[in-house]
N, C-alpha and C positions, 0 to 999 in steps of 0.2 A: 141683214139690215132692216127690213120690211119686220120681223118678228120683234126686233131691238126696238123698234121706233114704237111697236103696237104695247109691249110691256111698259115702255117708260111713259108713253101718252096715254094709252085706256086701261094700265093697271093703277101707275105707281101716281100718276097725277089724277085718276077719277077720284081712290082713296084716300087722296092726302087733303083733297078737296073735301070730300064727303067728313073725314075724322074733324079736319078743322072746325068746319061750321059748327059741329060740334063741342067747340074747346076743349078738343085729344089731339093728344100728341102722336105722333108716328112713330114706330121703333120697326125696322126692317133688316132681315138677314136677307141680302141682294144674291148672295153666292147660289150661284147653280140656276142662275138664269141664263136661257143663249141668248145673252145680249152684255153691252158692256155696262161692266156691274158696277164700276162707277159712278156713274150716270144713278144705278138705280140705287146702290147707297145713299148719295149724294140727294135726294129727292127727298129720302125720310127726316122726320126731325132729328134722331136718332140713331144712325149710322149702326148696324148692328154685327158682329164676326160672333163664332162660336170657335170653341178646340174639341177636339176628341182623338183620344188616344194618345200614345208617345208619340214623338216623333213631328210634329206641327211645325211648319216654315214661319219665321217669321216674314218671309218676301209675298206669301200669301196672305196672310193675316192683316198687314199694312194698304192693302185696299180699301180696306173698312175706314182705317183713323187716316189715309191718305184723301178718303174720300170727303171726309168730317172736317177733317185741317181746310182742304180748299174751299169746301162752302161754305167755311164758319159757324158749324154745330161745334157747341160747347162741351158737348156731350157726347163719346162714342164706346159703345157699350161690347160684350162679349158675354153667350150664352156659356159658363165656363166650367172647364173639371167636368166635360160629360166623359165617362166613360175613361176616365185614365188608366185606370186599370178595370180587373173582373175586381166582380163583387168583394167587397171587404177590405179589397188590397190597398187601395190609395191612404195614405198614411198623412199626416197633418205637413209634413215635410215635405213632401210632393207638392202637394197641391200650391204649398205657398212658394215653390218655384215657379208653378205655374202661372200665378200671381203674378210674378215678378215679370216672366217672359208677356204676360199682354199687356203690362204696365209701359216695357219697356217697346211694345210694338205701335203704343201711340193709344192702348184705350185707358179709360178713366173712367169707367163707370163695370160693374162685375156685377154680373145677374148669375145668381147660381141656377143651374139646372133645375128643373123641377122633380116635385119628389110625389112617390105614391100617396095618396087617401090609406092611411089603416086604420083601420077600426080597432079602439082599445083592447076589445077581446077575443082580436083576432092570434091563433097560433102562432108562436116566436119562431121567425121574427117578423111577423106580421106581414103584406104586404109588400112591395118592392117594386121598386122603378128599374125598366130594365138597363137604364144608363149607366148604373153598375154605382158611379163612386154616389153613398147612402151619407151624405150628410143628412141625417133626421137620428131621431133619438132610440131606435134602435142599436147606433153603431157605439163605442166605445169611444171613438174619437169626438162625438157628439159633446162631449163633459169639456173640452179644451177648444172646442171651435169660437167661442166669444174670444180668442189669445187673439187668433187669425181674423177674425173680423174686425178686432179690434187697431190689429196692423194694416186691413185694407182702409178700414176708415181714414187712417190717420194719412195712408199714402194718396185716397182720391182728393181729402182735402188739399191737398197742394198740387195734384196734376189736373185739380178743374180750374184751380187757378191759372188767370193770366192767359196766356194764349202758346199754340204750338211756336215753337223756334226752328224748323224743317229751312232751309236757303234753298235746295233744291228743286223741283221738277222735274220728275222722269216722266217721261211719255211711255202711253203703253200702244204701241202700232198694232191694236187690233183688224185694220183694212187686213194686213198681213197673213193672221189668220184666217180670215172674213174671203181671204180669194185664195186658199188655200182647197182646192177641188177633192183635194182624198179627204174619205172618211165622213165619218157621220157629223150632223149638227153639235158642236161643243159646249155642254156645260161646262160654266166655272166654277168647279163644287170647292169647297172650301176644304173636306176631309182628307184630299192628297194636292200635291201642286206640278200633277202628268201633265197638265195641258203648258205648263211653263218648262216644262224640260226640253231641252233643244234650243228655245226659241231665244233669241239674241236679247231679249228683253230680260231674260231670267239671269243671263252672264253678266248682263252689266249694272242691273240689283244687286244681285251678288258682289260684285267688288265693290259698289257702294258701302254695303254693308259692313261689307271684311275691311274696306278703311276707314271708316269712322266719318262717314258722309251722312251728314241727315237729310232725308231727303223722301218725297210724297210720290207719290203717282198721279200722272194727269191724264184725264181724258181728250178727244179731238173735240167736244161739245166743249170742255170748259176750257180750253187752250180757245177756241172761239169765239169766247164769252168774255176772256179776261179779266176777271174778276177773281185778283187773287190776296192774297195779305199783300204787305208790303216787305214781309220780311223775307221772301221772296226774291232771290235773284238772278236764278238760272233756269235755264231748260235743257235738259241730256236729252236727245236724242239718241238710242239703239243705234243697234243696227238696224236699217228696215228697205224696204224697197215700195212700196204703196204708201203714196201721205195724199188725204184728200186733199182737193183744189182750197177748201175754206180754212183747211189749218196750217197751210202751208201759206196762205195770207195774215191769217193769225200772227205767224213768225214772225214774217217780215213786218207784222205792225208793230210786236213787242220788243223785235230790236231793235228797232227805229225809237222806244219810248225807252229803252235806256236797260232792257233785260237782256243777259248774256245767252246766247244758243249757241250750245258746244254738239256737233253731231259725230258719230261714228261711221257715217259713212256719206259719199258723196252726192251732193245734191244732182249731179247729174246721174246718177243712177236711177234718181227718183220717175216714179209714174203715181200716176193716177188710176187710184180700183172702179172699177164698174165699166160699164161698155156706152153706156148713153154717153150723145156727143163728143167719144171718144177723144178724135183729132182734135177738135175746137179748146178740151178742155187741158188736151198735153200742152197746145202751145202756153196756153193759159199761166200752167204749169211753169214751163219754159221760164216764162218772161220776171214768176216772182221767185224763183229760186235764183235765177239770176240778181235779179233787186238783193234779196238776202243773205247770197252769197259776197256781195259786195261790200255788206255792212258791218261795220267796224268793230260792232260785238257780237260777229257770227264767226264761228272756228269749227272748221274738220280736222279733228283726229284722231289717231286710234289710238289715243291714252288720255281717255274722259279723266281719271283721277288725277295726275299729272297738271291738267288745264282746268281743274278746279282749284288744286293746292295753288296757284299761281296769284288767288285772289281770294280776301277775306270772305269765302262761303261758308266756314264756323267748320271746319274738316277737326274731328277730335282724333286727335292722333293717338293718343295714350291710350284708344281702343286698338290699336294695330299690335299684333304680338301677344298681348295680353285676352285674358278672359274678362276683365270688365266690358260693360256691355252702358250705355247712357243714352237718356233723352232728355231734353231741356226744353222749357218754357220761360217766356217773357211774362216774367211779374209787371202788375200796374204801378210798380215805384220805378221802373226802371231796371232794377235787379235780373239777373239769370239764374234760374233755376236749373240744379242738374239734378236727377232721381241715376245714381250709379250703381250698379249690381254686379258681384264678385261671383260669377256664372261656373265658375270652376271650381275643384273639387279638393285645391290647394291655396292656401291664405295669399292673399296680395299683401304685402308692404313697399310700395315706394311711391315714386315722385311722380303727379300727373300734373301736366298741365293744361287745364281748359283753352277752350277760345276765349271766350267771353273775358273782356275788358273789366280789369277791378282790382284794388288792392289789399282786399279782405274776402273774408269767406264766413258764411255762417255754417254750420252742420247739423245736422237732426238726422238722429241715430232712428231712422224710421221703423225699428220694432220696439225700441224704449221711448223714445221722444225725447230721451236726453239730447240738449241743445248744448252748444261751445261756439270760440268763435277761435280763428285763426286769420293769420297774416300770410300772404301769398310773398314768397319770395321769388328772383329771377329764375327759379327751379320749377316754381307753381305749388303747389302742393303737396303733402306729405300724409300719405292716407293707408290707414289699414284695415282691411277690409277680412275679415273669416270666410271661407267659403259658403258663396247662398248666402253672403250678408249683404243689404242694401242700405246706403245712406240720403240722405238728400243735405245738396252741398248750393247754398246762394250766394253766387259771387257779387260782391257788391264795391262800388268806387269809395265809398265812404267805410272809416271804422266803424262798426257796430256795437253796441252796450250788449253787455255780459259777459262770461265764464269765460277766458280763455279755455280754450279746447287741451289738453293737456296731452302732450306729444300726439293728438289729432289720429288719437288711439281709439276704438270702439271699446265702450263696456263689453266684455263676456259673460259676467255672472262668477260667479263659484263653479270651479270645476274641480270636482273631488274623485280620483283614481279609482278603480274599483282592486283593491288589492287581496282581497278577502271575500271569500266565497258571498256569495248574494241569493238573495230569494225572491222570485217572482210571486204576490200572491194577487188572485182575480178577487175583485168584488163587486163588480156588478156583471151583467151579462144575462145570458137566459140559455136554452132553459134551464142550465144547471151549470155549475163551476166550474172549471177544471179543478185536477189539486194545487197547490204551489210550485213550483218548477226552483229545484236549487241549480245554481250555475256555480264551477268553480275554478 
């Protein structure tokens, strides 16, 4: 706690002070501090998460834009595509999945990796970053990356828009960890998610996730801060057994002001971490869990998803079963924005139905930018999605001017069979060609 408190008071606040005066902005990757990285997210202007390698959680990655969402930064950023594959491998296909997975984790702003200094008449292929994936113009894929930056432009302008849509609040009971006696001081490094394995907070992320629950992480500073959106209406509570004396006041303030606290486990279990004034501050304890437990929007029980579906918290269900995957934003018309991604490796066609109240839909084919509009029937929607295709779908209560959407079908292009022997031929590259490669 004593380290927590010294990184977030004489690192992330001397800095943020010091950049200011200056009129800079702040941009901080908080992971792999030992302290709660929310907090230090949460401080910078810019909220910042990275990926590297296969395999990235998105329950870890959502730190960063859970941290962004609660403090109302506009902006939250990812250092991205370090190292997805070894050298040369990462393909233009990959990376724009990867795309899609920190779009779909809540960031809106993609900072690419940094690339080596070569010198023009340095040896091909010049120079190299050891991060592996070489966006720069020695690679081949170099000639096609405007395709893909052209499709991230097109998807941050509508995920800076407006604001997050998360109903949610999950708490992360770090005291938990925090008075946990084995083992060494824990970083929260961003590159695996070992320190969430086991811990009750990781299980019940996870089935948020798996049913189609949007939903943020909160810290015990800003749960004691309350200062949240409005759109805003729950707090999950884990499993946990240590809740400080001031968030466990927090609670009872916010269900008393009209916010739902569903917990997983029971408030008489609860204690208080630390040893100073022990006794004084169990009773303490005592007296507002009791207050809380009393309160008419507080609920224990061991089926958090169940005691959310029971009340408009925006549960998308048509993620459940399927491999779409979505997050939504509140446009300033009123509108809801959904950004949906066909994350599977087989086409979607059928019927979805959002939450979000309306009886028309706009859609933007978010790699062409072809626009259509459609009519939501008591079905919801009818969408078809190619695998690794993404759309953005505005629900809206009014008809909208333009194209009706024609059976609410994606353009594919021309797809033309290869039925007849083919030939690969190289033309750029270094330092020397291969031959042509026949396939047959």
């Amino acid at each position: 706690q004593t380290l927590d408190e010294m990184i977030l008071d004489h690192f992330s606040d001397t800095w943020n002070t010091h950049c200011h005066a200056r009129g800079i902005l702040t941009r901080n990757q908080a992971h792999g501090s030992p302290g709660n990285i929310l907090d230090l997210y949460a401080k910078s202007d810019i909220p910042e998460t990275e990926i590297i390698w296969d395999g990235t959680n998105p329950l870890v990655q959502k730190f960063a834009s859970s941290a962004g969402h609660v403090a109302g930064k506009p902006l939250i950023s990812a250092e991205s595509f370090t190292w997805l594959s070894n050298h040369w491998r990462s393909d233009l296909a990959k990376i724009k999945r990867y795309t899609d997975y920190l779009f779909l984790c809540g960031i809106n702003h993609i900072v690419c990796h940094g690339n080596a200094y070569s010198p023009a008449d340095a040896e091909w292929p010049g120079w190299l970053f050891y991060a592996a994936t070489q966006l720069n113009s020695r690679n081949p894929i170099w000639r096609d990356w405007p395709a893909l930056s052209s499709y991230i432009t097109r998807c941050q302008s509508f995920l800076q828009a407006g604001k997050p849509d998360e109903r949610v609040l999950l708490y992360w009971p770090l005291p938990d960890l925090s008075m946990n006696p084995e083992g060494r001081l824990p970083h929260y490094g961003i590159h695996s998610d070992f320190w969430g394995y086991g811990e009750p907070l990781r299980a019940t992320a996870q089935t948020l996730w798996d049913d189609g629950v949007p939903f943020d992480y909160v810290s015990d500073r800003q749960l004691q801060r309350g200062e949240f959106a409005p759109s805003y209406r729950a707090v999950v509570l884990p499993p946990l057994h240590y809740l400080p004396l001031e968030t466990a006041q927090a609670l009872d303030r916010l269900a008393s002001s009209g916010l739902r606290i569903i917990s997983s486990s029971a408030p008489t279990t609860w204690d208080v971490p630390g040893l100073d004034s022990l006794a004084q501050r169990r009773r303490q304890l005592h007296r507002i869990t009791k207050s809380l437990s009393s309160r008419k929007l507080f609920l224990h029980t061991g089926d958090v998803v169940a005691a959310l579906a029971a009340d408009p918290f925006g549960t998308e269900r048509f993620q459940e079963n399927t491999e779409l995957r979505c997050i939504r934003r509140l446009l300033d018309n009123g509108n809801t924005l959904y950004f949906i991604v066909n994350r599977g490796d087989h086409a979607f066609r059928n019927w979805i139905k959002p939450t979000a109240s309306g009886t028309h839909a706009i859609l933007r084919d978010a790699w062409t930018g072809e626009v259509g509009t459609a009519r939501l029937t008591s079905r919801g929607l009818k969408l078809q999605l190619q695998p690794h295709q993404s759309v953005f779908v505005e629900i809206s209560p009014t008809e909208p001017t333009g194209p009706h959407w024609s059976g609410v079908t994606l353009s594919q292009g021309n797809l033309e069979p290869l039925t007849k022997p083919w030939t690969v031929s190289f033309i750029a590259g270094g330092p020397s060609l291969p031959k042509p490669l026949v396939r047959k």
